[in-house]
N, C-alpha and C positions, 0 to 999 in steps of 0.2 A: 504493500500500500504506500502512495508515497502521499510527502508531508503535505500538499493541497486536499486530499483525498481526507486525512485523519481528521485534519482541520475540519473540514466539511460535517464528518460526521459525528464531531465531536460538538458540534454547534446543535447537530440536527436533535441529540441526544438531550442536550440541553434546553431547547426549547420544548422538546418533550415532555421534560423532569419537571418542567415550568410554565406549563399549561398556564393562560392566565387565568384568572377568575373574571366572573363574567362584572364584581362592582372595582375591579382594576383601573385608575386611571390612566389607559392608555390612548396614547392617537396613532392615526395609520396615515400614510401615503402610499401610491403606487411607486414601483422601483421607476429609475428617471428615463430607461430607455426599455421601451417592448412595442414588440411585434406580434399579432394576432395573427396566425394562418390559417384557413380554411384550407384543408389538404386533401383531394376526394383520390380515394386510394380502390382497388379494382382487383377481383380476383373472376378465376372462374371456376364456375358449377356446373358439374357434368348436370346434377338432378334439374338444376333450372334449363338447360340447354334439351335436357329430354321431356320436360312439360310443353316446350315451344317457344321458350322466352330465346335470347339470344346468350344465354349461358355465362353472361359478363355482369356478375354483380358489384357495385359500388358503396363504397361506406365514405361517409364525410365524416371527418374530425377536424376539432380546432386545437391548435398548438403555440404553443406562448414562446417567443423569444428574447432572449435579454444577453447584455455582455454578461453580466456577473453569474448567470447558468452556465453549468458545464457540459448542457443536455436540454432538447428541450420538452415542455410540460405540458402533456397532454390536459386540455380542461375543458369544462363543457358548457354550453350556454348559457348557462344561469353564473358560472364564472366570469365567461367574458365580459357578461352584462355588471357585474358588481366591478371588473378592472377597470370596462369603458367610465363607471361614474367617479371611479376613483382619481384625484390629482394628482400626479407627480411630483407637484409643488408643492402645495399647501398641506403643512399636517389639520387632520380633523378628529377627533373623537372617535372611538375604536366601538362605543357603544348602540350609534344609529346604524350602523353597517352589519353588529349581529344581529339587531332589531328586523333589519328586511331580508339579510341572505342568511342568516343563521349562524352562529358563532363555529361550527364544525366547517362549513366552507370558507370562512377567513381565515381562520386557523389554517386550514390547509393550507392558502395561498401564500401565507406567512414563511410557514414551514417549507416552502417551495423559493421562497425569496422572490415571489411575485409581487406581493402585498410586503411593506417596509415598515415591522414597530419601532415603537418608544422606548420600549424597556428594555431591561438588561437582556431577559430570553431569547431577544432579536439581534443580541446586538452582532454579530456577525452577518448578519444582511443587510445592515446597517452601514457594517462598515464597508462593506463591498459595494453597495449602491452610493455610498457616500468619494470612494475612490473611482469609482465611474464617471460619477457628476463633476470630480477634478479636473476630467480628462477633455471635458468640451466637447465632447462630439455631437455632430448633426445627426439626428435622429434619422433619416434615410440613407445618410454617408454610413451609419453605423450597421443599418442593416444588409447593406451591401459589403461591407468589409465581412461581414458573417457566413453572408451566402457565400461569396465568391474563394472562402478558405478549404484548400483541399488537407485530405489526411489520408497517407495509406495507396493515394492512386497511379495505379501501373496506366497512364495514359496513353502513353504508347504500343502498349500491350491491345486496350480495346481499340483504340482505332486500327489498329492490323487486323483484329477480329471482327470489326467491323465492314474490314473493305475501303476504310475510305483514307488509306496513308498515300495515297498516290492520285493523280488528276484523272485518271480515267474513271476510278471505282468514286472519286466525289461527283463526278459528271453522272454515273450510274444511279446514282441513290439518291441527287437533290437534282437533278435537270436543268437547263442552262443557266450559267452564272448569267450576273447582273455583269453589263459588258465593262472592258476593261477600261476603257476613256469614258466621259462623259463631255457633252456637249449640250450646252442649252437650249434648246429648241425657239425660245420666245429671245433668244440675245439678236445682237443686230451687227454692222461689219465686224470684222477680225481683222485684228493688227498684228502683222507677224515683226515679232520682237529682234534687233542687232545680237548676231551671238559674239560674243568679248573670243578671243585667242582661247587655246587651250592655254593652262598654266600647269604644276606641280601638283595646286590643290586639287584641279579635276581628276587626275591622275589615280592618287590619294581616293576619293571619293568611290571613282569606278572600281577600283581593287578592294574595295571593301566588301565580302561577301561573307554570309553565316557561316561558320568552318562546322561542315560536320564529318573531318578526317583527319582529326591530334594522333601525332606521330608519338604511342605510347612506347617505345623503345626510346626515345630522347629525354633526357632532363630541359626543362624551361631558366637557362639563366636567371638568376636571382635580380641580375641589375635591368634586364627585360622586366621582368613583372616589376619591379620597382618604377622604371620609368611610368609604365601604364597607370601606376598608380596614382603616382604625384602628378601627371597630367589629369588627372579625372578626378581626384578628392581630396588631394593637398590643399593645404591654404595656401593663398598667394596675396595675402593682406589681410587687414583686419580693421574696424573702425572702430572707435567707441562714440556708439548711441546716445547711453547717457547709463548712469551710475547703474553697474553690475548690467550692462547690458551691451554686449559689445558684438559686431555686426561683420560675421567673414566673408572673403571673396574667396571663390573657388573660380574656374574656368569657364563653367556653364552655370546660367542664370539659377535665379531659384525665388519663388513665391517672397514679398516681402522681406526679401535677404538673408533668410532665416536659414537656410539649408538644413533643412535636418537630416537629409539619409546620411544614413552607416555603411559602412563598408566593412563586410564579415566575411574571412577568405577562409575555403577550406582548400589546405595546399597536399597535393601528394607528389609529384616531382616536379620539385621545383631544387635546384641545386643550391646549397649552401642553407636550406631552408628544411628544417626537421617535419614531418609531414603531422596534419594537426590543423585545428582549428584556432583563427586569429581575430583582432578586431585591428581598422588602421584605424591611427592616431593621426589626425589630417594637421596637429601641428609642429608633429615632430617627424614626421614622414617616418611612422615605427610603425612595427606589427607586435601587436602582446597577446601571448599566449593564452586559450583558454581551455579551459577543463573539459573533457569527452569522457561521457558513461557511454564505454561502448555494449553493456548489458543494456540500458534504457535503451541507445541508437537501434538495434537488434532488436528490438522484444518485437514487433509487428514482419519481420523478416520472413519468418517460415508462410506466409500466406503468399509469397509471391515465388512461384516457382525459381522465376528468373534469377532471383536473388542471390539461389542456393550459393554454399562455397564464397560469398565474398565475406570479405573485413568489415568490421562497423564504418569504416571511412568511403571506403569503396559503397558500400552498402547504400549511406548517406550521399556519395555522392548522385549515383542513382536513382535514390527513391527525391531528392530534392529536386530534378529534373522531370518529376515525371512515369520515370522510367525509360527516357529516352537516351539510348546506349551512348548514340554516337556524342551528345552532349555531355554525358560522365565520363566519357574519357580525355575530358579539359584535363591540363594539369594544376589547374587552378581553378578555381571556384568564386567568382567575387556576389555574395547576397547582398542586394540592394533592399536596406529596411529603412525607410524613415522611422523618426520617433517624431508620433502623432503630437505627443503633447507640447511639444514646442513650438509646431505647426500652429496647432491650435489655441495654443498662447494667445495670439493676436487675433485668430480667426475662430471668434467661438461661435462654435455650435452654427459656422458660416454653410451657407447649401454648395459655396464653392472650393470648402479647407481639401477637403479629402483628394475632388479633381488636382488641386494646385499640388500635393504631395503624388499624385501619378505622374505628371508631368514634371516634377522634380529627377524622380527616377529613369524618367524618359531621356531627361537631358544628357542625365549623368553615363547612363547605356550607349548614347550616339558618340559620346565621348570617349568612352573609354573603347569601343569600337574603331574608331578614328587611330585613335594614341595605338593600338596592338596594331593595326593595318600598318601603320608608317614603322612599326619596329620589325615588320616581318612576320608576324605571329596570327595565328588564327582564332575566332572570337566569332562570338554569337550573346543573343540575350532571347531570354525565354520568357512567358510567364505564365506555361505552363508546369505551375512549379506545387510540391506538397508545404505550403506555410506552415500548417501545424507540425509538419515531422521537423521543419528547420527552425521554427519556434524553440521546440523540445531539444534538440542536441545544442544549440547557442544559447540557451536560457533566455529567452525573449518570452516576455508577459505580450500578448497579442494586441491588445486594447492598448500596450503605451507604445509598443516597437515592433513592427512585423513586417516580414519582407514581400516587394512587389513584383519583385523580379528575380532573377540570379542570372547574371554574365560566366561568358567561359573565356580562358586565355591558355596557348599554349602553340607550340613548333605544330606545323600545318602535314601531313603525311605527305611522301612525295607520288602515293597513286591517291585517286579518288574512288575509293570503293564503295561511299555511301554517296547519293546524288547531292551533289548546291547546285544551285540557281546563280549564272556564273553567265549571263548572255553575251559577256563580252570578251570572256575569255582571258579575264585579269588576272585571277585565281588561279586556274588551272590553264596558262599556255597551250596552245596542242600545234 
């Protein structure tokens, strides 16, 4: 059991033991961020299928979502209806609420950390919905950072199972793409634009392609990944704002100047570089070392065949890709996480915080793509990536620091046995 898990139940035990009484003066709110889902879910019946119905029956349930759940809470409409009257904001009286839904279904919700008391029996839902509300998020930024966390997924695994890893078998199974130009139908003349000389940078630009063929017999020089680095999240200045607030430059822009991603490397050859997980330090252009439980990394492993036989590193590198081979075999690993809460410092609870930290990592991606192309090195960025398993082996709390992406770096192989997208032949000469 680990120490979140005992926590949990150590709380749940508690408010058990501490049932309130019903002349208790407590007050309730709703927790500060939930999601109600109606989820109609479908099985089939041979028995219905042989009466003459269509053999596909449906059940609807509704489902509660929140950061501070670890899981979500199945509840049913006489719940919802008591969540939807409930404030987020305002505490109120704990006593008109069992008056109309019953003291056994608040209690429950309590107990569920849907519903947030006053007293000490709560007070660990308390404190979890109170560290939530620290954290400023927008309530649909929030629920979208939820949905869109994978854990566990060999995604390259189903789309081969599916057929659709290749152009023909997506042409098969969703029918013609939406074309590839677009042209306005209601615009009016066209002015075709002076093209400038070729220079260096266009060069640079076109040779920039996703590497999916790392020459895993090669070590990746130390002072390569080092350059990649400091081009992409070193500091190269700094201002001060005003007292204890002081304002970096990096290369590529970043929302209200705040930069907040991290750069979290998981290195396996890389020469002069012990293989191991790291965090960079953007002002001392360092890498510090961090602690790997490769029992924790491992415990979800046996469920993917693929996996069999690797190292917790190897393993992780892997499962944080996806499952996509040819990208774990980076010699590097760079996980692009912002920390939300700095972001959201200045943009609270804004409808546009969350967008402005993707596009932080956006920038940071094109860049650090750029900087390996010019050093000769082959690179990619993904985001189809497992958050919660890279959450887990980095020790990342999800709701303050989670990654959006993860870049690969490393020496390019000299055959192309997996296909890129190379139209110009920068990449691969022939």
């Amino acid at each position: 059991m680990r120490v979140g898990d005992a926590t949990l139940v150590a709380a749940r035990q508690q408010a058990a033991r501490s049932d309130f009484l019903l002349d208790e003066p407590m007050r309730i709110r709703r927790c500060a961020l939930l999601r109600l889902e109606s989820r109609e879910e479908t099985r089939f019946d041979l028995s219905a299928l042989l009466s003459g119905d269509t053999g596909v029956l449906s059940h609807m349930r509704w489902l509660a979502h929140a950061p501070a759940l670890q899981a979500e809470v199945e509840v049913d409409a006489a719940e919802v209806a008591l969540l939807g009257e409930t404030s987020p904001s305002d505490w109120v009286s704990a006593a008109p609420l069992r008056m109309r839904h019953g003291a056994a279904r608040v209690r429950r919700l309590l107990r569920a950390g849907l519903l947030v008391g006053s007293t000490a029996a709560w007070a660990h839902w308390r404190r979890e919905d109170e560290r939530v509300r620290a954290l400023h998020w927008h309530g649909a930024a929030a629920d979208y950072h939820h949905a869109s966390r994978w854990s566990g997924i060999d995604a390259a695994g189903e789309v081969e199972d599916a057929g659709l890893h290749n152009a023909e078998g997506l042409r098969r199974a969703y029918g013609v793409p939406p074309p590839m130009l677009h042209e306005r139908a209601d615009g009016g003349a066209i002015t075709v634009l002076p093209s400038a000389p070729r220079a260096a940078y266009d060069e640079l630009l076109d040779a920039r392609t996703s590497c999916r063929n790392f020459d895993v017999g090669r070590m990746l020089p130390l002072t390569g990944l080092a350059q990649v680095l400091k081009r992409t999240f070193a500091e190269r200045g700094r201002v001060r704002g005003a007292d204890d607030f002081d304002v970096l430059k990096r290369t590529s822009p970043s929302g209200g100047a705040l930069h907040p991603t991290e750069c979290y490397l998981l290195a396996r050859r890389v020469d002069g570089l012990a293989p191991g997980l790291y965090h960079y330090l953007p002002a001392r252009h360092a890498l510090q070392s961090l602690p790997m439980d490769d029992a924790r990394i491992l415990a979800d492993a046996g469920r993917h065949p693929a996996a069999r036989g690797k190292t917790a590193l190897d393993y992780l590198a892997w499962i944080a890709v996806g499952g996509q081979q040819y990208f774990a075999e980076a010699h590097a690993l760079c996980v692009l996480a912002p920390r939300f809460y700095r972001n959201f410092w200045k943009y609270r609870r804004h409808p546009k915080a969350y967008r402005v930290c993707i596009l932080d990592v956006g920038h940071l991606s094109q860049t650090l793509l750029l900087s390996a192309t010019e050093a000769g090195l082959g690179s990619f960025v993904t985001a189809a990536i497992n958050e919660v398993d890279i959450e887990r082996a980095f020790g990342l709390e999800p709701w303050s620091e989670s990654p959006l992406a993860v870049c690969g770096i490393g020496p390019r192989a000299d055959r192309m046995e997996t296909y890129e997208l190379d139209p110009n032949r920068r990449a691969w000469p022939r």
